[in-house]
N, C-alpha and C positions, 0 to 999 in steps of 0.2 A: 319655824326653823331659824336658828341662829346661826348667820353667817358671817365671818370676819375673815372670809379668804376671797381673793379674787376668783371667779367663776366665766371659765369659758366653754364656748361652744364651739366643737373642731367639725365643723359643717357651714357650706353655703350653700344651704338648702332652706330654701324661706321657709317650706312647711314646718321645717325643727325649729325654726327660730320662732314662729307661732307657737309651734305645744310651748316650749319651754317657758315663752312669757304668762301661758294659764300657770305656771308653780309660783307664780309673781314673786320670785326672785330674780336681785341684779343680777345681769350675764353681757359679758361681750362673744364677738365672735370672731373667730380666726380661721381660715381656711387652710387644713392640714397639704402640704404638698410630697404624696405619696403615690403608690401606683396601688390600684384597688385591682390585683389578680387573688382571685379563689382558690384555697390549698382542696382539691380537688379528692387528698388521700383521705381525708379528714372528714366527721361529719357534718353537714353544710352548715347549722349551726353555729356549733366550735369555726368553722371558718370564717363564716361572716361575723363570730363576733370576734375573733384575731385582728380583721382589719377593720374594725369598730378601737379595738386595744392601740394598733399601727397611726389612727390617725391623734387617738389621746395621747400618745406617747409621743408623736411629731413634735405636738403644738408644746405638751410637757416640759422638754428639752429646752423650749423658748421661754416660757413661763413658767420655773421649778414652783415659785411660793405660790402656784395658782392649783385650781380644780378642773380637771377639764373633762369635758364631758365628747366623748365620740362615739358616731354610730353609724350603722349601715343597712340595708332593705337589702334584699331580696328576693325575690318573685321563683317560685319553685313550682312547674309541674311534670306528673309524671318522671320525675327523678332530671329532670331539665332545667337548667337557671334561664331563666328570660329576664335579663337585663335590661338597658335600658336602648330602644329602638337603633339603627342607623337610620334609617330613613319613613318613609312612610309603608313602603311595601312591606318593612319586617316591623312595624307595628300593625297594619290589616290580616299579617300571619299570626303571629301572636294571638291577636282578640279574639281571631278565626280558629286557635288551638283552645283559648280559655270556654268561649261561650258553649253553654250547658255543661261545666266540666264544674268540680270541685281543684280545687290550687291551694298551694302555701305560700304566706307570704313572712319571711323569716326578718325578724329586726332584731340583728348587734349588737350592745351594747357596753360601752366602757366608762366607768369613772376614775379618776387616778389625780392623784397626788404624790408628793415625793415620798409619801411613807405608806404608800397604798392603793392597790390597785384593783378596783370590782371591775368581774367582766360576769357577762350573762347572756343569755338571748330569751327571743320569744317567740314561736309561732302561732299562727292565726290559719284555719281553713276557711278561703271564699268560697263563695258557690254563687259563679254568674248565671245568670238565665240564659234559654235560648234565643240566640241575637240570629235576626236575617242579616244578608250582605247589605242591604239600605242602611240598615241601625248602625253596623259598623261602619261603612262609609261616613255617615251621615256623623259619627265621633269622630274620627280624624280627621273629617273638615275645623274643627272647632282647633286644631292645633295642642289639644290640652294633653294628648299623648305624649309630644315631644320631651325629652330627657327623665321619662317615667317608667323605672324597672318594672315589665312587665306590660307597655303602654297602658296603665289607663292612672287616674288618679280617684280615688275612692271618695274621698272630697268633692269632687267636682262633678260633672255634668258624669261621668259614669258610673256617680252613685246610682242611676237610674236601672243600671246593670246586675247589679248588687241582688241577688236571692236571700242568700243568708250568710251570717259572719259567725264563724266558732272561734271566736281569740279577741285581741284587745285590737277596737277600733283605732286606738292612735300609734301601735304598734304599725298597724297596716299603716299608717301617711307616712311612720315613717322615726316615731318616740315612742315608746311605752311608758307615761306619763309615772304610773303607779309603779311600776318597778324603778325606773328612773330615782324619784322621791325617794324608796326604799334607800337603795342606795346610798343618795346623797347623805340621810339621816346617818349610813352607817360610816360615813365619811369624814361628816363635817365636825 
């Protein structure tokens, strides 16, 4: 891939900032300053990837001659967004809604420059196992739910949770690596 634009990343999310170094291209990052509200008329898709567009377009504004690349997760069951926790009680409800259940977990995404703008999404269905109250417990002691749409992080210690995945693993952290790349190809 030939690059000769500046490339950003409108996320400070270490986990994007991880995929995107596997495309081993240069990239900085800028953290878009917008309000992430869900158009709720719309389908959740198309919405998450609106404010996947909201935050490229932020950073855009700041850096016309650049590329910039913005995205966003969401955690979907049962027609319900599960966002990212307040506290510990409404991530042990959460876990408590997802375990033995199949879920969506929907990732945004944007690329844009001043003469062009991809937007797309991607959905993934999880299927966690049946967790007892110890198992869950015993994950939100570890802290790793904290500011994780959906409390858990698929990466980490509740990969263990994990049954099966129908969609793109790095979608779920959080990048769809492969669509991303697409993109970029069709940009750069």
């Amino acid at each position: 891939m030939s690059i000769m634009k500046k490339i950003i990343l409108a996320s400070q999310s270490p986990r994007r900032k991880e995929l995107l170094e596997k495309l081993d291209i240069p990239f900085t990052i800028m953290v878009p300053n917008i309000q992430e509200n869900i158009d709720t008329n719309i389908q959740l898709s198309d919405a998450i990837s609106q404010i996947a567009k909201e935050k490229a377009l932020c950073i855009l504004d700041k850096e016309p001659e650049s590329i910039v690349i913005g995205a966003d997760t969401i955690v979907v069951y049962k027609n319900n967004i599960l966002g990212k926790p307040k506290d510990i009680n409404d991530a042990y409800n959460m876990l408590s809604m997802l375990e033995g259940n199949i879920h969506q977990v929907i990732t945004g995404i944007c690329v844009a420059s001043k003469n062009k703008i991809l937007i797309d999404a991607h959905t993934s269905n999880v299927t966690f196992d049946h967790l007892n109250d110890k198992q869950i417990k015993q994950y939100l002691n570890t802290m790793e739910w904290s500011d994780k749409a959906g409390s858990y992080a698929i990466q980490g210690k509740a990969a263990k949770f994990i049954k099966h995945i129908d969609g793109d693993y790095y979608s779920i952290m959080g990048l769809p690596l492969n669509l991303l790349y697409k993109m970029l190809l069709q940009i750069l």
